[in-house]
Each structure stands twice: as structure tokens, then as C-alpha cells.
C-alpha positions in Angstrom: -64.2 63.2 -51.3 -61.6 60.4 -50.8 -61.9 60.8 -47.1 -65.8 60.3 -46.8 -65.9 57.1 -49.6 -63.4 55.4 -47.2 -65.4 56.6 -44.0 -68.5 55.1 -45.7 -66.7 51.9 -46.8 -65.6 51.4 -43.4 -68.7 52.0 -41.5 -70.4 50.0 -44.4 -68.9 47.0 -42.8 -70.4 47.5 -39.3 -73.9 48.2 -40.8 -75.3 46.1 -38.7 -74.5 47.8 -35.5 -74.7 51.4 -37.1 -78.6 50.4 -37.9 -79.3 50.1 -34.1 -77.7 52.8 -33.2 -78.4 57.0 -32.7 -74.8 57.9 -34.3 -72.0 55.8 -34.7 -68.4 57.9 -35.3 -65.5 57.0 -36.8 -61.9 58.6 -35.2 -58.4 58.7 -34.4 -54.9 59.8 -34.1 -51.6 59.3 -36.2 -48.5 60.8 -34.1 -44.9 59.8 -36.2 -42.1 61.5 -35.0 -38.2 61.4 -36.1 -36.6 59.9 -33.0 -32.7 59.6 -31.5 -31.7 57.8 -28.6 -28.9 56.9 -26.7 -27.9 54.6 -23.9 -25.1 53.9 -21.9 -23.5 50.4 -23.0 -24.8 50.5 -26.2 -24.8 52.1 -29.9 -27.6 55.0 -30.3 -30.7 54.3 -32.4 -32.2 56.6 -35.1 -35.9 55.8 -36.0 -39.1 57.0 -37.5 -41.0 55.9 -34.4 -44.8 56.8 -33.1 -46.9 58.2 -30.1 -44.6 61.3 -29.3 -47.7 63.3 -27.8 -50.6 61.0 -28.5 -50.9 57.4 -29.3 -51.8 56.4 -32.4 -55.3 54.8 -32.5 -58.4 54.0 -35.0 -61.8 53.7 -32.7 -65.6 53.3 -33.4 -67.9 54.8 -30.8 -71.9 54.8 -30.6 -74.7 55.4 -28.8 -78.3 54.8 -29.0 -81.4 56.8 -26.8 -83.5 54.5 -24.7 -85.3 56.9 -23.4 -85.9 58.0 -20.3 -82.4 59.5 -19.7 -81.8 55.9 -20.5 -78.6 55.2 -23.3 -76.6 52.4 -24.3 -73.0 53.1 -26.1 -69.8 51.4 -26.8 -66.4 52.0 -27.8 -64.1 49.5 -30.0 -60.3 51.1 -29.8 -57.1 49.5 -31.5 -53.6 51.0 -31.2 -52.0 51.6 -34.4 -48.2 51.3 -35.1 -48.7 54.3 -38.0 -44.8 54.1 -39.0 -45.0 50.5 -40.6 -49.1 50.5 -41.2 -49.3 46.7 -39.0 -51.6 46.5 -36.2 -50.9 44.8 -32.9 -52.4 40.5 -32.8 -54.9 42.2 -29.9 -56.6 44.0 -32.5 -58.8 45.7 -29.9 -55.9 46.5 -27.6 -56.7 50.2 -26.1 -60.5 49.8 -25.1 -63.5 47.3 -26.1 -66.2 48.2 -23.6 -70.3 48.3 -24.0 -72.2 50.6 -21.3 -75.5 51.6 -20.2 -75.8 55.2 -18.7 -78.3 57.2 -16.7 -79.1 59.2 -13.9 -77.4 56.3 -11.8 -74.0 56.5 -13.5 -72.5 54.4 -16.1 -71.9 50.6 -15.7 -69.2 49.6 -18.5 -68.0 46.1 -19.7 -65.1 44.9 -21.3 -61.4 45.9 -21.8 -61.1 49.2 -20.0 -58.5 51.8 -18.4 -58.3 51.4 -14.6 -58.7 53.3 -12.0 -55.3 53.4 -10.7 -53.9 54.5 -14.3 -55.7 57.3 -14.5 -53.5 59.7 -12.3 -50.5 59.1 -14.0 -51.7 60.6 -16.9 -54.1 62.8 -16.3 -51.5 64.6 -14.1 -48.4 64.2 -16.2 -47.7 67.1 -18.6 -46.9 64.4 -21.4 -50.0 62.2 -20.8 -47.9 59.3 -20.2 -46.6 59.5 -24.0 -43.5 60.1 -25.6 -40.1 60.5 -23.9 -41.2 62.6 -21.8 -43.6 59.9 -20.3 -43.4 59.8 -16.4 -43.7 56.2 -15.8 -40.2 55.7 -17.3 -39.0 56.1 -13.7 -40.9 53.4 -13.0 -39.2 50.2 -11.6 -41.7 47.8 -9.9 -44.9 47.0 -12.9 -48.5 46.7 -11.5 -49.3 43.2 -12.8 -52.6 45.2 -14.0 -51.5 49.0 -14.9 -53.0 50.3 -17.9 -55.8 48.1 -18.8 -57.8 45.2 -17.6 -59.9 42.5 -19.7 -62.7 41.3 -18.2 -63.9 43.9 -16.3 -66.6 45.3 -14.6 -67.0 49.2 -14.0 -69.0 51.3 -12.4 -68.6 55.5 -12.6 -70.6 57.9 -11.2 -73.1 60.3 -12.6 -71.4 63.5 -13.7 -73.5 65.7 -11.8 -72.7 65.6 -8.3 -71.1 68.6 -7.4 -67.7 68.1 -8.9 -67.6 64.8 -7.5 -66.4 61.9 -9.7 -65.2 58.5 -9.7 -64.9 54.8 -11.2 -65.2 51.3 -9.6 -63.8 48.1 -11.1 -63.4 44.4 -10.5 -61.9 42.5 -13.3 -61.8 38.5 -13.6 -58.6 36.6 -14.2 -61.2 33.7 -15.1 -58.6 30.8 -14.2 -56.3 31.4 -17.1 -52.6 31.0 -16.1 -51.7 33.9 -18.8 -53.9 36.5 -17.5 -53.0 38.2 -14.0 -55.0 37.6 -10.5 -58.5 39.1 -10.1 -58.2 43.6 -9.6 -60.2 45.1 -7.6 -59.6 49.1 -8.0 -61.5 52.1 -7.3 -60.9 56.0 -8.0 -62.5 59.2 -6.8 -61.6 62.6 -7.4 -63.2 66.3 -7.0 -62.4 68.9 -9.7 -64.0 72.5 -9.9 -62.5 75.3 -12.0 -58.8 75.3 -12.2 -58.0 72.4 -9.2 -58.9 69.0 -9.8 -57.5 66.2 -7.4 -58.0 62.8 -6.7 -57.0 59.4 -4.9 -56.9 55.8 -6.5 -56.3 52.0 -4.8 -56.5 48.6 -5.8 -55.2 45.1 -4.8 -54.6 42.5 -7.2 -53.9 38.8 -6.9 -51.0 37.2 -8.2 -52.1 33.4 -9.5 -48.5 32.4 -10.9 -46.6 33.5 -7.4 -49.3 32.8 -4.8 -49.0 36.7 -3.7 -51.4 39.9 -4.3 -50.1 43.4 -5.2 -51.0 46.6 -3.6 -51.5 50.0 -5.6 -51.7 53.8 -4.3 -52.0 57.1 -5.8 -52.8 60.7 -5.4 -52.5 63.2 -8.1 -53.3 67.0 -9.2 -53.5 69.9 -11.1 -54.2 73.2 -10.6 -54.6 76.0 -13.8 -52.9 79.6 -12.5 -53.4 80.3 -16.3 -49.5 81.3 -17.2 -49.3 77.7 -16.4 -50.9 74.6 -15.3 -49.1 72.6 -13.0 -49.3 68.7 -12.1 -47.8 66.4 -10.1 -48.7 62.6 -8.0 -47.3 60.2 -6.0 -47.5 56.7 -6.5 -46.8 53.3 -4.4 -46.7 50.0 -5.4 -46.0 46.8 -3.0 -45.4 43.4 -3.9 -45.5 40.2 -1.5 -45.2 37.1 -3.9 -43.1 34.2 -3.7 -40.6 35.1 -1.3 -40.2 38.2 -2.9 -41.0 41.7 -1.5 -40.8 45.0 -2.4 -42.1 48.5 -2.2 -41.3 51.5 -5.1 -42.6 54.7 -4.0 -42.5 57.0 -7.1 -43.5 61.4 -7.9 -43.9 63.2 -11.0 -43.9 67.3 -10.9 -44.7 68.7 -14.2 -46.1 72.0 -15.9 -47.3 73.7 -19.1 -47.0 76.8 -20.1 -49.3 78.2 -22.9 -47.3 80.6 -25.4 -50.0 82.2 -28.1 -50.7 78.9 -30.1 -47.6 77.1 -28.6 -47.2 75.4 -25.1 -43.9 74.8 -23.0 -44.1 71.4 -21.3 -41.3 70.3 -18.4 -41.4 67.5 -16.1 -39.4 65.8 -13.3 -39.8 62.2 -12.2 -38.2 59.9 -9.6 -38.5 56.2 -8.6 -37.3 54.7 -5.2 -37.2 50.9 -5.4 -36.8 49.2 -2.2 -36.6 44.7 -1.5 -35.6 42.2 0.5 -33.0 40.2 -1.8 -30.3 41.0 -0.4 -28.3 40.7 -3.3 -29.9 43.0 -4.8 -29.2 46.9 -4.3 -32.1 49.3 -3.9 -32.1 51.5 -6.9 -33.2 54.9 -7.8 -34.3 56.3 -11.4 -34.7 60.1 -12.3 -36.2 61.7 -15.2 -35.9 65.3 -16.9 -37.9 65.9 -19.8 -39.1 69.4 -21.7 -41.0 69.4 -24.7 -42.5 72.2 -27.1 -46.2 71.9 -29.0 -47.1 74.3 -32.0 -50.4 73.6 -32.7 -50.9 74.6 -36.7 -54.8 73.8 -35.8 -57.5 72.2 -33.3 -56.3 68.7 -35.0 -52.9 69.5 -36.1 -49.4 69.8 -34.5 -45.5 69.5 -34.8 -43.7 69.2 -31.3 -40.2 68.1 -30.1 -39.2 66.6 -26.8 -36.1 65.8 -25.0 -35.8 63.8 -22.2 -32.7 62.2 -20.0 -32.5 59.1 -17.4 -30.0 58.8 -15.0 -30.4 55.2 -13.3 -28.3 53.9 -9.8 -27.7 51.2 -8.4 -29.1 47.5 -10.6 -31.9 49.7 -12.4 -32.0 50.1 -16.3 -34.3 51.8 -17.2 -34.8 54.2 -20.7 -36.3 57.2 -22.2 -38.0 54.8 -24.6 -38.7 50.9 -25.9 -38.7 47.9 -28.2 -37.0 49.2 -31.4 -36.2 52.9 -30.4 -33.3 51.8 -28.9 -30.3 49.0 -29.5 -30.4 48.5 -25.6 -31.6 48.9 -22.7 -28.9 51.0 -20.5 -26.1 49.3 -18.5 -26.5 49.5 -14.8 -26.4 52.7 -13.3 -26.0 54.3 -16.5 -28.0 57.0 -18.7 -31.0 57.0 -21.4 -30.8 60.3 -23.7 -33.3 60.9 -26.1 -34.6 63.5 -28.9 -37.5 63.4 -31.0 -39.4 65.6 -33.6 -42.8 65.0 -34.2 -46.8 65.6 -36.1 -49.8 64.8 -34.9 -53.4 64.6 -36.4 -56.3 63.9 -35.5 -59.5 63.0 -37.2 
């Protein structure tokens, strides 16, 4: 009862969208876990801390019939940091897009995914999530990785033989805090158990008078006792004086148990430059995790994960206030965690 007054109270508030719209739904996730970390160089760090499996997010979606195979939709998305109850000052931080759908695709504005994100989590066995996330490895940031403001997407219809893809441009609009204009695309083919596909994009870089280049290929194939994953990724840099390439893999599984899964993953970074003062470094990752799911919405899960850096890298099995600090130098990131996850 409590749960449908506040569903009510919320969606009260957007009344004015809900009216114009065929449904309008109310969801999310709250993932908390019970997390321990340590890295070399510095005290470890015990902390209720979130996103173990899934991130924690409250969204609104809609849609409304046109007609004519016609519809319009959106989606409003905002991360949620579930172990203190604050929300993050860009309240709409994980997706704020309207589309309009049909027979030709989709075309979809606003603050999106991109194209070249997609791979490495669709085909890492911890979704990019927790500390068993794959892009831990990683050493060289796409200016632009997760998300873009601005954008314009285009995807493709679903019904073209297994065929998919998405487009997108996104505008830096001559402000010297957002990143250069990205220009990405994706396409991928997926029928039964095998599903592959290829992503690019080039992005400029305003502040250092450079651009950014971005390649991946990932997939999965389901032999049932277990699904395995895996991609390669390469990002190149050529800004200010400064250039460097990081070619990066992630080779994972899952392996269904009755209402349980097994998940394991491997991950490795090569980071290559001209400094010269610099060495080129290399970061590794292994990580297993378990999954009981008590229901569709509900499950506990554990993960534990290791990072063994060389040469200048630093990098860690997690972020922000899991941890007192980063790793020293070619040192180690250990960390275990225990976990529940709801959705609704």
C-alpha cells in the first residue's frame, strides 16, 4: 500500500507529461554491498559502498502511439548513491534522451550511452560494475566513454535480420568544460547464442588542440553450461605533444548453477607513449564473483577481485571513498565485497 501511495505521489508530480502519454513507468535498482579493499602504499578501507552488480538508479520512461507504427518515448535516468540517500549535482546523470521510433529506426536526443561503450559491457561478465568491472585495467580515458550530452542518435530498426546498430554525433557546443565534438558509430549481428559486433569513433580534443581515436570488437557466445565473453579495445591519443596508444582485452564467463551463477574474468591493459620519461606500463585484473538470485528482482552476490599494476600505473579494484589510496606504483589493488540487489 505504502509502495503504490508513494508511486502515485511521485508520478503525481510529472502529471503533466503522464497526461500526454500511453504509459509512463516508474523503476529502478538499489545495489549496497559490504565492501574491503586494500592497496599497496596505503591503509585498507572497510565501507558500506554501492553498485556491486548493478548501479543504483531511479528512472521515468514513457511512450505515447502516434499511429501509424509511429511512437514518441523518453527516458529521464539519475544515478543514486543508495548508501547515504544524496543524489549526484547532475541530477539526470545516467540518460535524459526523447525519441521518435518507427519502421525507419529510432532517432534519440539528449544525454545517451555511446556507441563505443557498449562492448565493454555488454561483453564483460560483470557489466562493467563492481570490482570485478573490466575497465579497471584501463589506463588511457576516452575523453567521451560512457556518455555524451548533446547528442544526436540514430539506431536501426530491430527487424533486419539480426542486424543492429547505433549512430551518434554529439556537440561540444564551444564550452571549454565539455570535451570536443564525438562522432561514433556501432554495429553488431546477434542470432541465437552468438552475438558480435564492432564500434569506432574520433573525438576532438578543444583544450589540447588534438582528437582521440576509439576501437572495439567484442562477443559472446551461449554453449549453455556457460556463456562466454570477451573484446578488445584501442584507444590513441595525439594532443599537445603528447601521444599514446593503450590496447586493452577482457575474457570472461558465466556459469549458470540452478538459481546461482559463477562469474570469472581476466583483463589486461598495455599502455604505450612517447614521454620518454615515462615507462610503458601494464595493468592486469582477476576477478570471480557468485550471484544467488532469491527472485526475478532479488539477489545477494560476493565478488573478489585483484590488480597487479607495473611499471608508473596505479590503478585499483575500486574508487573515491572505497579506498584510502590509490596504489603505489607497480603495486596491488585487493578487494572483497558482499552484496543485495533489488529491483523495482
Amino acid at each position: 500500500m505504502k509502495k503504490s501511495l508513494l508511486a502515485l505521489a511521485v508520478l503525481g508530480g510529472f502529471a503533466g507529461v503522464a497526461s500526454a502519454q500511453s504509459s509512463v513507468t516508474l523503476y529502478g535498482t538499489l545495489d549496497l554491498s559490504a565492501k574491503y579493499v586494500k592497496n599497496d602504499g596505503s591503509n585498507r578501507r572497510v565501507s558500506l559502498s554501492q553498485d556491486g552488480i548493478n548501479s543504483s538508479q531511479l528512472g521515468f520512461r514513457g511512450v505515447e502511439d502516434l499511429g501509424g507504427g509511429l511512437k514518441a518515448s523518453f527516458v529521464l535516468l539519475s544515478g543514486v548513491n543508495a548508501d547515504t540517500g544524496s543524489a549526484n549535482a547532475q541530477f539526470w546523470n545516467r540518460r535524459a534522451t526523447v525519441s521518435l521510433s518507427g519502421g525507419f529506426g529510432e532517432v534519440r536526443l539528449g544525454r545517451d550511452y555511446t556507441p563505443t561503450f557498449w562492448n565493454n559491457t555488454v561483453f564483460d561478465a560483470f557489466g562493467t560494475n563492481g570490482l570485478g568491472d573490466s575497465t579497471h585495467v584501463q589506463q588511457l580515458a576516452a575523453a567521451t566513454f560512457v556518455r555524451a550530452n548533446n547528442s544526436i542518435g540514430y539506431f536501426l530498426p530491430s527487424n533486419i535480420g539480426g542486424v543492429y546498430g547505433q549512430f551518434m554525433a554529439a556537440a561540444s557546443e564551444g564550452a571549454a568544460t565539455n570535451p570536443g565534438r564525438y562522432l561514433g558509430g556501432r554495429i553488431g549481428f546477434a542470432a541465437g547464442p552468438f552475438d558480435v559486433a564492432v564500434a569506432y569513433a574520433q573525438q576532438r580534443l578543444d583544450l589540447f588542440d588534438g582528437k582521440q581515436k576509439v576501437f572495439n570488437i567484442g562477443g559472446s557466445y551461449d554453449l549453455g553450461v556457460v556463456k562466454l565473453l570477451g573484446y578488445f579495445a584501442q584507444d590513441k591519443v595525439d594532443a599537445a605533444g603528447f601521444i599514446a596508444k593503450e590496447n586493452r582485452y577482457s575474457i570472461s564467463g558465466v556459469v549458470p548453477l540452478g538459481q546461482g551463477e559463477i562469474h570469472a574474468s581476466y583483463s589486461h591493459s598495455k599502455l604505450t607513449n612517447d614521454l620518454g620519461f615515462t615507462d610503458d606500463s601494464k595493468v592486469g585484473q582477476l576477478a570471480l564473483g557468485y550471484v544467488y538470485n532469491l527472485s526475478k528482482r532479488t539477489a545477494v552476490y560476493s565478488t573478489v577481485s585483484r590488480v597487479d599494476n607495473n611499471g608508473a600505473a596505479r590503478n585499483s579494484v575500486t574508487s573515491g571513498t572505497a579506498q584510502t589510496a590509490a596504489p603505489t606504483a607497480d603495486g596491488k589493488s585487493t578487494g572483497v565485497e558482499f552484496g543485495l540487489r533489488h529491483f523495482f
